[in-house]
TORPANU-246280 format. One record per atom (N, C-alpha, C): residue in three letters; atom name; x, y, z. Coordinates in pm, whole numbers. Each point is the difference from the previous one (the first is absolute). Example, Ala and Ser with C-alpha at 12.3 -4.5 7.8 and 13.67 -1.06 7.14 Angstrom:
2
(ALA,N,(1319,-569,780))
(ALA,CA,(-89,119,0))
(ALA,C,(90,120,0))
(SER,N,(-35,105,-72))
(SER,CA,(82,119,6))
(SER,C,(-77,109,73))
END
This chain:
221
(UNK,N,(11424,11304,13503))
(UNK,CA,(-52,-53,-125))
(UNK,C,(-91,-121,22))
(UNK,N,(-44,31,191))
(UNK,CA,(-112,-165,-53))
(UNK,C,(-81,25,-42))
(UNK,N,(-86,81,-100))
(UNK,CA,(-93,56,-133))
(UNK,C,(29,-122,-123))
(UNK,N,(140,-59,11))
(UNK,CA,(42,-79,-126))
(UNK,C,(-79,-100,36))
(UNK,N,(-23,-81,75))
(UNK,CA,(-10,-124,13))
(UNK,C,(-166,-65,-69))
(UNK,N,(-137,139,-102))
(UNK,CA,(2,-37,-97))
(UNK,C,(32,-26,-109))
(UNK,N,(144,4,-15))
(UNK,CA,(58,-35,-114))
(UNK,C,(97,-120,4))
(UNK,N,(-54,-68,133))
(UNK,CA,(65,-130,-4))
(UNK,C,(10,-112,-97))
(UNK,N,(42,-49,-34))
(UNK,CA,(-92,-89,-142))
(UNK,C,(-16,78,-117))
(UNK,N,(103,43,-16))
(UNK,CA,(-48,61,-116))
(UNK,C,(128,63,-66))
(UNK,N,(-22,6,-125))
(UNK,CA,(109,74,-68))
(UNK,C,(14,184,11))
(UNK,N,(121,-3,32))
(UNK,CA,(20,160,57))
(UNK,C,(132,35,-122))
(UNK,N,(2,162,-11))
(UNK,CA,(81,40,-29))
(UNK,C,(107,122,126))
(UNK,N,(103,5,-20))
(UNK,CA,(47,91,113))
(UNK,C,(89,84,-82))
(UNK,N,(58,110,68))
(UNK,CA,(136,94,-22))
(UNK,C,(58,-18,97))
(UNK,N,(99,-49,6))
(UNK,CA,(132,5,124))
(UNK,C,(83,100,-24))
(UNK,N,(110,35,165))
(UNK,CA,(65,153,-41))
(UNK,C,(92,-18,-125))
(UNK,N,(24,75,-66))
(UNK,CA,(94,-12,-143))
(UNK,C,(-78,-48,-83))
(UNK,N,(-82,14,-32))
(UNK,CA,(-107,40,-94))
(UNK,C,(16,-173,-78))
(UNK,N,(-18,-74,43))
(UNK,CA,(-8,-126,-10))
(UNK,C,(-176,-62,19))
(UNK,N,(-5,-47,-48))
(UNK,CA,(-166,-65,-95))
(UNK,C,(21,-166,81))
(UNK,N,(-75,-65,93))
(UNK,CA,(-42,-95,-4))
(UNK,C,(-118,-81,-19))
(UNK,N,(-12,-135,-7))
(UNK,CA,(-171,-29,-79))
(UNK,C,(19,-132,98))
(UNK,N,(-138,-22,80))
(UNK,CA,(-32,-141,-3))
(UNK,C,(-103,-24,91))
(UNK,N,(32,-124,50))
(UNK,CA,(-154,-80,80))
(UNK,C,(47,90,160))
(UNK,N,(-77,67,97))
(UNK,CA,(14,75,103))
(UNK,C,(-19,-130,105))
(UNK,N,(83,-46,52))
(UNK,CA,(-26,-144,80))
(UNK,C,(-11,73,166))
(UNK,N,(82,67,11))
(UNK,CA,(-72,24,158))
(UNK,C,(73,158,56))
(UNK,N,(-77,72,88))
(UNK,CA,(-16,128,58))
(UNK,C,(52,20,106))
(UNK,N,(135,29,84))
(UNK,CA,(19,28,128))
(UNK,C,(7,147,42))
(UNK,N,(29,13,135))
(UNK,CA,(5,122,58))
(UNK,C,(97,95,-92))
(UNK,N,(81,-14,1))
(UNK,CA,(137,47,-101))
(UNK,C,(26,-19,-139))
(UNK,N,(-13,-138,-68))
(UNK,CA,(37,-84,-95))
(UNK,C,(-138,-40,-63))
(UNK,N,(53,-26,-173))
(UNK,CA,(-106,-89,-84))
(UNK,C,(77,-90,-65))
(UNK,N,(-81,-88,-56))
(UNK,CA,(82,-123,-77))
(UNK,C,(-82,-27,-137))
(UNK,N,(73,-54,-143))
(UNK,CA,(-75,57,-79))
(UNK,C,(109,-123,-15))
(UNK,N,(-72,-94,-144))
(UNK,CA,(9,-109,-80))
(UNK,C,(-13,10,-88))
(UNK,N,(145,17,-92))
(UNK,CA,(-36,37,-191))
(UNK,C,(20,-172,-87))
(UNK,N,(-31,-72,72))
(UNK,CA,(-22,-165,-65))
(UNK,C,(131,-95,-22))
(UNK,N,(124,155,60))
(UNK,CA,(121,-112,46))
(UNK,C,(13,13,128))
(UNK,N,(4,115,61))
(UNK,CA,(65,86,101))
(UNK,C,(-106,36,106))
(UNK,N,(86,-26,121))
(UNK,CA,(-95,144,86))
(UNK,C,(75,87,32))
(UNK,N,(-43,127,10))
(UNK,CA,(27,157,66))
(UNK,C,(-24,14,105))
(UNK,N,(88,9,62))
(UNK,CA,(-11,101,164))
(UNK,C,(-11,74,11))
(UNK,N,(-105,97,-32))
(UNK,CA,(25,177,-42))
(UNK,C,(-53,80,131))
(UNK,N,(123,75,96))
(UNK,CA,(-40,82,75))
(UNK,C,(-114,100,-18))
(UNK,N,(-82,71,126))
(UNK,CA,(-133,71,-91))
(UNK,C,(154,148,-24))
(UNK,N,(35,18,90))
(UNK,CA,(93,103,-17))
(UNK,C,(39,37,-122))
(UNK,N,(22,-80,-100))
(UNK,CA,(62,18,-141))
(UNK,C,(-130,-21,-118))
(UNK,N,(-113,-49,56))
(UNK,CA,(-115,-22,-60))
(UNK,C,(-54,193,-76))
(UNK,N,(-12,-2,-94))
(UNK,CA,(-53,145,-61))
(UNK,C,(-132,3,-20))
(UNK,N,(-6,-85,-64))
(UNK,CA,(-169,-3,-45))
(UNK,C,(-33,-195,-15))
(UNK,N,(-109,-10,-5))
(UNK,CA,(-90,-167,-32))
(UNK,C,(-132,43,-81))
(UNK,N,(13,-89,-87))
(UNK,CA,(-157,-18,-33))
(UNK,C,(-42,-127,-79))
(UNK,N,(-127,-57,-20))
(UNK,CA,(-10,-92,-71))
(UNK,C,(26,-31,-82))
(UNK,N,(65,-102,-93))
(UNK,CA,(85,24,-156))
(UNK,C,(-158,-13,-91))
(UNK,N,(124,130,-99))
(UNK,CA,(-135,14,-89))
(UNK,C,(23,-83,-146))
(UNK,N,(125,-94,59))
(UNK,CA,(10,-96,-126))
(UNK,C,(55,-129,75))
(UNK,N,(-121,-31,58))
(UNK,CA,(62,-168,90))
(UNK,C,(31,-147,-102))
(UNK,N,(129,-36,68))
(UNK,CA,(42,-95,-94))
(UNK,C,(-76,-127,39))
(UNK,N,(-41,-99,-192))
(UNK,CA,(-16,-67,36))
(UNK,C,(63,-137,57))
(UNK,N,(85,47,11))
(UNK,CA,(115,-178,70))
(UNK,C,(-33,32,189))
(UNK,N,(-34,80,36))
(UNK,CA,(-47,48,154))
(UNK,C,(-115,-32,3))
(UNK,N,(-92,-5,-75))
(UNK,CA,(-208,-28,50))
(UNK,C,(46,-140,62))
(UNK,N,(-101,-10,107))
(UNK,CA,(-9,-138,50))
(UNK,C,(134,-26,96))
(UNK,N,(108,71,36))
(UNK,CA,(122,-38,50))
(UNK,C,(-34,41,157))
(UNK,N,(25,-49,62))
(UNK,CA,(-39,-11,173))
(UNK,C,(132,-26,52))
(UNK,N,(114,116,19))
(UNK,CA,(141,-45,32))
(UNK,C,(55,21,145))
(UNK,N,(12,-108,44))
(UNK,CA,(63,0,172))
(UNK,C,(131,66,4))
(UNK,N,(-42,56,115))
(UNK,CA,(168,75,70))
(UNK,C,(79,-69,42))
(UNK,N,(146,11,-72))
(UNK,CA,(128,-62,22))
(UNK,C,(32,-50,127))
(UNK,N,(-27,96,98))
(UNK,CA,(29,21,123))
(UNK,C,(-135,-42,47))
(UNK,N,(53,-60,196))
(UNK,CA,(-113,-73,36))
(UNK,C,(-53,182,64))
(UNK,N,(-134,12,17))
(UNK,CA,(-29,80,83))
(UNK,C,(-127,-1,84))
(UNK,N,(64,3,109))
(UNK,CA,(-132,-69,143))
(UNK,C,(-81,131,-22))
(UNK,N,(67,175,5))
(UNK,CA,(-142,67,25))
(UNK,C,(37,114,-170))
(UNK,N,(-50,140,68))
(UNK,CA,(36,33,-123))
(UNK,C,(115,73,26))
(UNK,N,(52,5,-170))
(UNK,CA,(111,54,-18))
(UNK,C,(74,91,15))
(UNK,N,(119,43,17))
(UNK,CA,(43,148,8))
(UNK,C,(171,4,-55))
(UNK,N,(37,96,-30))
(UNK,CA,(133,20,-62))
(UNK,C,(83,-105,108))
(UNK,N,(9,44,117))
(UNK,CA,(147,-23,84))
(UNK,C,(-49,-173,37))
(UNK,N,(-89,-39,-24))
(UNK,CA,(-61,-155,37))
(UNK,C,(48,-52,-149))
(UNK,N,(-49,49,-127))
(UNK,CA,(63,-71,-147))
(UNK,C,(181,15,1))
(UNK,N,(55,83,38))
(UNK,CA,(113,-4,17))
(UNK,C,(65,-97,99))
(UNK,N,(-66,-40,118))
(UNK,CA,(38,-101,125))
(UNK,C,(-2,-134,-84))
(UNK,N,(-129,-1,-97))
(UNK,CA,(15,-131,-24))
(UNK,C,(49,-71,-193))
(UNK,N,(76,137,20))
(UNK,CA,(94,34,-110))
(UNK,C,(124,-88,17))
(UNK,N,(68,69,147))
(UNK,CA,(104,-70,40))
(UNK,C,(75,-135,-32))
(UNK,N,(83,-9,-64))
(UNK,CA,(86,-140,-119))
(UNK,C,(-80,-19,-64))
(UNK,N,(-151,62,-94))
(UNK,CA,(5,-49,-105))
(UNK,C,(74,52,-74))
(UNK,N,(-13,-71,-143))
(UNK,CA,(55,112,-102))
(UNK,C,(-113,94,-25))
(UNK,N,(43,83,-47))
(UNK,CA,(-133,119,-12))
(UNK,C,(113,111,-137))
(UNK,N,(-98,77,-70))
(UNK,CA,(60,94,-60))
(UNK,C,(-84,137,14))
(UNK,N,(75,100,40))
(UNK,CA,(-56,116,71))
(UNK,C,(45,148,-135))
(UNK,N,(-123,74,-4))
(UNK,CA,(46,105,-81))
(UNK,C,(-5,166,60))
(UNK,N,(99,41,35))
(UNK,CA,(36,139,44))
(UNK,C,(33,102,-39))
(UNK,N,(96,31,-97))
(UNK,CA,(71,56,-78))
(UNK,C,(-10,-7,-159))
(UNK,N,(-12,127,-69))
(UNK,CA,(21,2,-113))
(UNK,C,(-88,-112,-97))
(UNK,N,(73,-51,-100))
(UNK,CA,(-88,-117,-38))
(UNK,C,(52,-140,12))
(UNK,N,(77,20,142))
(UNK,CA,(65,-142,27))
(UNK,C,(-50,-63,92))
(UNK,N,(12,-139,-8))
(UNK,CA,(-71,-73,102))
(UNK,C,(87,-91,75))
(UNK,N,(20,-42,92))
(UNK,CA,(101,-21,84))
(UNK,C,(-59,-143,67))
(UNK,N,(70,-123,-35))
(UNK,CA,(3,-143,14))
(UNK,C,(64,-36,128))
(UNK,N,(-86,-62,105))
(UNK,CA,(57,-55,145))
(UNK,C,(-74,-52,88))
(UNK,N,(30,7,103))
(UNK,CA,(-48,-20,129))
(UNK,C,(12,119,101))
(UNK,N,(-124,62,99))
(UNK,CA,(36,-1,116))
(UNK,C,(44,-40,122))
(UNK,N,(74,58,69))
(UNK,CA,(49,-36,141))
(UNK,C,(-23,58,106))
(UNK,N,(-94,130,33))
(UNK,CA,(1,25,73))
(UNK,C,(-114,104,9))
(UNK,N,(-33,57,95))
(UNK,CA,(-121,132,-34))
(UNK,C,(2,68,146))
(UNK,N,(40,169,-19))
(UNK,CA,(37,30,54))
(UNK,C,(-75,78,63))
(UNK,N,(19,185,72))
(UNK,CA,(-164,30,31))
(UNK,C,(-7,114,-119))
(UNK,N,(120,68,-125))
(UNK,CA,(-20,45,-117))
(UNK,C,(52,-49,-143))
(UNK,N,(35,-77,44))
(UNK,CA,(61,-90,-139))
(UNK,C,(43,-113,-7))
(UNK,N,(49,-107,-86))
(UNK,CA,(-35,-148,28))
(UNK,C,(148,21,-106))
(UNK,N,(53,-173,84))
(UNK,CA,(125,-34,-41))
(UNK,C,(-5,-116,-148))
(UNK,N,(14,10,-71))
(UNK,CA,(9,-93,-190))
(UNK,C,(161,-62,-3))
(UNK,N,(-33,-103,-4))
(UNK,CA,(155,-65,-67))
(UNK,C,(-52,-23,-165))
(UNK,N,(92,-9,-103))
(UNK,CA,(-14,36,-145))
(UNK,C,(86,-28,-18))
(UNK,N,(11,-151,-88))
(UNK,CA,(152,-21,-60))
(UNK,C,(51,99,-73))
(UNK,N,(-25,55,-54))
(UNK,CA,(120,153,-100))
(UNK,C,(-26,83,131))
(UNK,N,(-41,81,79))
(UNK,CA,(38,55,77))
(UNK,C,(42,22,129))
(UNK,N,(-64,-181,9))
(UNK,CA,(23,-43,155))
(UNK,C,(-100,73,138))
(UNK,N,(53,48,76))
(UNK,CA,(-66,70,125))
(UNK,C,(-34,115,-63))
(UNK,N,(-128,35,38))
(UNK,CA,(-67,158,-58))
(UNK,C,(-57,36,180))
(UNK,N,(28,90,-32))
(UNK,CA,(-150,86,106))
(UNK,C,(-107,83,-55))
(UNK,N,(-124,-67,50))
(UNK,CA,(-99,64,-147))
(UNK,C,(-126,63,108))
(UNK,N,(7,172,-43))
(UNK,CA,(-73,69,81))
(UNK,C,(-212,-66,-56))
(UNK,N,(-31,-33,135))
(UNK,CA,(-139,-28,4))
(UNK,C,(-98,127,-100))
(UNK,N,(26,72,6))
(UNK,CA,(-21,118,-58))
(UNK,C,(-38,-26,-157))
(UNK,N,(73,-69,-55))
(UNK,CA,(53,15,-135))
(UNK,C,(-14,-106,-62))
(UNK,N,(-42,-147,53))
(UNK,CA,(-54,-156,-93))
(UNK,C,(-81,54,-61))
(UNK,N,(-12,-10,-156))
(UNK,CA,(-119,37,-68))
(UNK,C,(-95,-159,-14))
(UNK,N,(52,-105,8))
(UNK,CA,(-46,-147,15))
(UNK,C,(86,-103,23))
(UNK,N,(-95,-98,21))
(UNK,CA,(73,-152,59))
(UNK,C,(11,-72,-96))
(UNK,N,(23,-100,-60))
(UNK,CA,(-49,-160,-57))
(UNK,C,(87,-48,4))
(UNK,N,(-97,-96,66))
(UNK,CA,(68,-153,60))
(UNK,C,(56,-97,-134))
(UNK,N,(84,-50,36))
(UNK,CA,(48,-131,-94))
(UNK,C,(-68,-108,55))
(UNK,N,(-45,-108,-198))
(UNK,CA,(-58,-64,36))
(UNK,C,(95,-135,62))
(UNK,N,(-18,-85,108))
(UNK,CA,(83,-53,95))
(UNK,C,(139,-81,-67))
(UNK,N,(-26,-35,-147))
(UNK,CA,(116,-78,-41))
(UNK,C,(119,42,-88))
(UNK,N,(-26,192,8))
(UNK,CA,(87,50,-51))
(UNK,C,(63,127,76))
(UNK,N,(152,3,-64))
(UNK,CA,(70,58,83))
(UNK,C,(93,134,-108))
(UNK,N,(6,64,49))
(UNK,CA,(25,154,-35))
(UNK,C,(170,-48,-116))
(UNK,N,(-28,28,-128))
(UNK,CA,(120,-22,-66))
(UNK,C,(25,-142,-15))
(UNK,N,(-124,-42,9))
(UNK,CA,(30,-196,33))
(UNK,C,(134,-80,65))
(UNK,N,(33,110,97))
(UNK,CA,(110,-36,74))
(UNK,C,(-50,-127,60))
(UNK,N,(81,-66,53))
(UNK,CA,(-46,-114,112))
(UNK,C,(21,60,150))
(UNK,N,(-83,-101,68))
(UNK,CA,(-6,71,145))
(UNK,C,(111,6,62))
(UNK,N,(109,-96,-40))
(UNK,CA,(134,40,66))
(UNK,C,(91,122,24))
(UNK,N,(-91,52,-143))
(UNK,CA,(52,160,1))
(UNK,C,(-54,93,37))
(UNK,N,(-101,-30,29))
(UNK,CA,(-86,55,105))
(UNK,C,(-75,0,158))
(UNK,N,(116,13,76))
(UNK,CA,(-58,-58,110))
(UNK,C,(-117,94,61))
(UNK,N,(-99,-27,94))
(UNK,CA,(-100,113,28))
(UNK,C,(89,-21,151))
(UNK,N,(63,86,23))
(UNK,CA,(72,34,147))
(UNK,C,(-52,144,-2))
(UNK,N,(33,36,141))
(UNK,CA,(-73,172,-4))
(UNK,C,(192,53,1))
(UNK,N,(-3,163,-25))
(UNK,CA,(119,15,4))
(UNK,C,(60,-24,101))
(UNK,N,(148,14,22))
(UNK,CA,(48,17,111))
(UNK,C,(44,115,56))
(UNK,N,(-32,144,-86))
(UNK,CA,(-18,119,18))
(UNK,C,(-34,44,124))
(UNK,N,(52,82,155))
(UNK,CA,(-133,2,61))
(UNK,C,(-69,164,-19))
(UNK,N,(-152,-62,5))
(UNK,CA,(-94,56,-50))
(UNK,C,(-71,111,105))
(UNK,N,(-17,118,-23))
(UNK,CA,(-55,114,63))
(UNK,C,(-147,-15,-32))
(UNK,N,(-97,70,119))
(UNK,CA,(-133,22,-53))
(UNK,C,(-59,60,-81))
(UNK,N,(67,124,-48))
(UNK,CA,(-34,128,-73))
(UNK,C,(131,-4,-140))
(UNK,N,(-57,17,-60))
(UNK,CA,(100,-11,-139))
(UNK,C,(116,149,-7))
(UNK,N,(-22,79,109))
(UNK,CA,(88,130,13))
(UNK,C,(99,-107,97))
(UNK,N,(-20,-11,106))
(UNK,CA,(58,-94,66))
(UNK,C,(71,-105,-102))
(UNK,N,(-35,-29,-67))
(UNK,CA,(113,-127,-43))
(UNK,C,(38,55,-110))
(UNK,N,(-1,80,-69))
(UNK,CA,(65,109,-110))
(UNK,C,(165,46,130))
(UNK,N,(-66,20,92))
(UNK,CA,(114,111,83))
(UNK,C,(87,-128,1))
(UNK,N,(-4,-129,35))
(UNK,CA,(65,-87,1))
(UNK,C,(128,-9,-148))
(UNK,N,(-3,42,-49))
(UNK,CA,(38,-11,-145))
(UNK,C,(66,120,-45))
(UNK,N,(2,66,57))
(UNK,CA,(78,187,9))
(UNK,C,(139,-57,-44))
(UNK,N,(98,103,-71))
(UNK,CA,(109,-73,-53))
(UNK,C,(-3,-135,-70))
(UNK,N,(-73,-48,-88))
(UNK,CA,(-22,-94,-82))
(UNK,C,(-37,41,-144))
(UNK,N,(43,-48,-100))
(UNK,CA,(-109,18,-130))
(UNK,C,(-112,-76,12))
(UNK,N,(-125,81,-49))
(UNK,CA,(-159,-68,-16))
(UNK,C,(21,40,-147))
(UNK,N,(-182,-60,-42))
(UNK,CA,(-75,35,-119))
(UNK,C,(-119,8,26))
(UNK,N,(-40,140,-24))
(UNK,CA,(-168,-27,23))
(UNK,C,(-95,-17,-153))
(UNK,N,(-115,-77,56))
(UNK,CA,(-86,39,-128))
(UNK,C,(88,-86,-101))
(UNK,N,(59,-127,-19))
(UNK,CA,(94,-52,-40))
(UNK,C,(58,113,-113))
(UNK,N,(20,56,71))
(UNK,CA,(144,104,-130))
(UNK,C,(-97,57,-100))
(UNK,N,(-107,35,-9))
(UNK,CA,(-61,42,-84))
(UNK,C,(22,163,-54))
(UNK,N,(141,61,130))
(UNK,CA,(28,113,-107))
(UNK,C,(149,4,97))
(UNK,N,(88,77,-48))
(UNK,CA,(144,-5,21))
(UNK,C,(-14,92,158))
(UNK,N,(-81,85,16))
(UNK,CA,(-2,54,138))
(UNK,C,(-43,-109,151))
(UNK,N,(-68,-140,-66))
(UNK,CA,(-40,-57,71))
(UNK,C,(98,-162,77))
(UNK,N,(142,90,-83))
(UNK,CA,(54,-125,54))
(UNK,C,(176,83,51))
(UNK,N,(20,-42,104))
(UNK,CA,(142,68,57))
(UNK,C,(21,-55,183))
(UNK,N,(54,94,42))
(UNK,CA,(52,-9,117))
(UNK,C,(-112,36,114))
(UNK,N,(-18,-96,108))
(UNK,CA,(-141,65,98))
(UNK,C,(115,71,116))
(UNK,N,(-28,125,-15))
(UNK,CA,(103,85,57))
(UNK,C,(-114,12,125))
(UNK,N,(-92,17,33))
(UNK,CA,(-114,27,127))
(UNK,C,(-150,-19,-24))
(UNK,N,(-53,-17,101))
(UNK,CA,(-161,-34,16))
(UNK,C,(21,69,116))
(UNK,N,(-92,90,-14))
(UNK,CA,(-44,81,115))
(UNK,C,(-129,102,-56))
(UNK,N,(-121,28,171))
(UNK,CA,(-69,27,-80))
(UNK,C,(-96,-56,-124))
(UNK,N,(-1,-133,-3))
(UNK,CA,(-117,-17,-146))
(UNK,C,(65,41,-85))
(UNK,N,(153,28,-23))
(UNK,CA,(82,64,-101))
(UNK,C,(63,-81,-15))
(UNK,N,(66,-26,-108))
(UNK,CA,(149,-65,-53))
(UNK,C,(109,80,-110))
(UNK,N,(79,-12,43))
(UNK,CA,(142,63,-28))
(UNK,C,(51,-113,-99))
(UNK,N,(-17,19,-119))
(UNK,CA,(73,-94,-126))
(UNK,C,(110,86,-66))
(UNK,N,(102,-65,21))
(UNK,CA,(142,55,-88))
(UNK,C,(29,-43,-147))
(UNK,N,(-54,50,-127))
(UNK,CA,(-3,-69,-140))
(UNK,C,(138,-31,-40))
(UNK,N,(51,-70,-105))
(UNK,CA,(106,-32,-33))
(UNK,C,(100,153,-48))
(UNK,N,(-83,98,-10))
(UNK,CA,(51,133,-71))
(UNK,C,(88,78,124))
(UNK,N,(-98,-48,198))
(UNK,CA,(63,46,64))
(UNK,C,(-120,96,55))
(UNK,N,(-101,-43,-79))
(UNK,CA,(-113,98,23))
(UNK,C,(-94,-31,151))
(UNK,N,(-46,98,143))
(UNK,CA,(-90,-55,64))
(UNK,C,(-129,44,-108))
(UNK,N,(-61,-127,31))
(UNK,CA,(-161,24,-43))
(UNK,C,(-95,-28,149))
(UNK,N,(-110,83,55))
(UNK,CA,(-64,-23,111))
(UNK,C,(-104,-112,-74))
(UNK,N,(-94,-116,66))
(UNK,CA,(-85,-62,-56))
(UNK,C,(-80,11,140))
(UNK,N,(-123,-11,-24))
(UNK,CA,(-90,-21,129))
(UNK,C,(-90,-164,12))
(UNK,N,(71,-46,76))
(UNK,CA,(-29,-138,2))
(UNK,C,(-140,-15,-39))
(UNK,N,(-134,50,20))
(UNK,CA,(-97,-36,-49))
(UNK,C,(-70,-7,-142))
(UNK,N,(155,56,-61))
(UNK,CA,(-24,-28,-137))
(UNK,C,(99,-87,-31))
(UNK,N,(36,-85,62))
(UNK,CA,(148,-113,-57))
(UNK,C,(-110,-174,32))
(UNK,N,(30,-19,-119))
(UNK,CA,(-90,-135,-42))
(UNK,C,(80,-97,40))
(UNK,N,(100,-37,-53))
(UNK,CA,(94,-112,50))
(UNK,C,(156,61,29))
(UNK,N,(42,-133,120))
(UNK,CA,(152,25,-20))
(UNK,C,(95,-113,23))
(UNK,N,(82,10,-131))
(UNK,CA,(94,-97,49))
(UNK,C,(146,-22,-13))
(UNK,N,(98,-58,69))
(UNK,CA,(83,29,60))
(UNK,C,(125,-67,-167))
(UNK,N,(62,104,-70))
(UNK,CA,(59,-101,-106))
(UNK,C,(121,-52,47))
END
């Protein structure tokens, strides 16, 4: 997508996957990633989940004239797994799933999916695959206006596999939730990972097969 980068400066409209509508100032173009400024926020929007762009055909006026710097310092240009590195203990709120958006910090980045602490859910494993965006918090606020005591940015003490099949297998005989529970098949017993496969036991007693490259998040209740 480096074709975008006349539309730097400028007000864009997008479709992200799940048929989601974003609008704003297009601040900068990487190999992987775009970043887009709606006059509170910036977006981290993978191109992966990117559907369509085009110039807005109804640009707001509270954006004319707005020239907005990136949160993050960045020496060259940008790319997904570099905005995520320098993600690491902020707060950030990330959207994956459904129409929920999920309040935290990263801890870790792996070589297919990256580790989220989230006060309501705590430790996630969140397949690279599947961030539909980033945004950063602005520096003096904190997720649920907790105080930082309740939030420490420690990485887990989990230990951590390279491959998210790999650290799923870690967890065999445990209850998960994938996709935070977004349907009753997606939450039970991790009976096996094998294969790019997973073996989920539902509360009914039911196996359901899932194929990890469609499992968005997971976390351990």
């Amino acid at each position: 997508m480096n074709n975008l980068h006349s539309l730097i400066g400028k007000q864009v409209e997008l479709e992200v996957s799940g048929k989601v509508m974003l609008a704003g100032i297009l601040v900068d173009v990487g190999l992987d990633i775009i970043v887009i400024y709606n006059g509170k926020e910036y977006f981290y929007i993978p191109h992966l989940h990117i559907h369509n762009i085009r110039s807005s055909t109804n640009p707001s006026a509270e954006l004319l004239g707005v020239t907005p710097e990136l949160p993050f310092d960045e020496d060259d240009m940008i790319s997904y797994r570099k905005t995520l590195t320098n993600a690491k203990g902020r707060f950030v709120e990330i959207y994956v799933t459904g129409n929920k958006s999920i309040h935290g910090y990263v801890t870790a980045i792996l070589n297919d999916y990256f580790v989220f602490y989230s006060p309501v859910y705590k430790t996630m494993f969140i397949s690279l695959n599947h961030l539909k965006w980033l945004t950063p918090y602005q520096t003096n606020i904190t997720p649920y206006t907790l105080g930082n005591e309740v939030l420490p940015v420690k990485p887990t003490d989990i230990p951590l596999q390279r491959s998210l099949e790999e650290q799923l297998k870690k967890f065999e005989g445990q209850l998960a939730v994938f996709d935070l529970g977004d349907h009753p098949m997606k939450i039970g017993l991790l009976k096996q990972v094998k294969n790019n496969i997973i073996e989920l036991v539902t509360a009914s007693g039911e196996s359901v097969f899932w194929k990890i490259i469609h499992v968005k998040t997971v976390h351990l209740p």
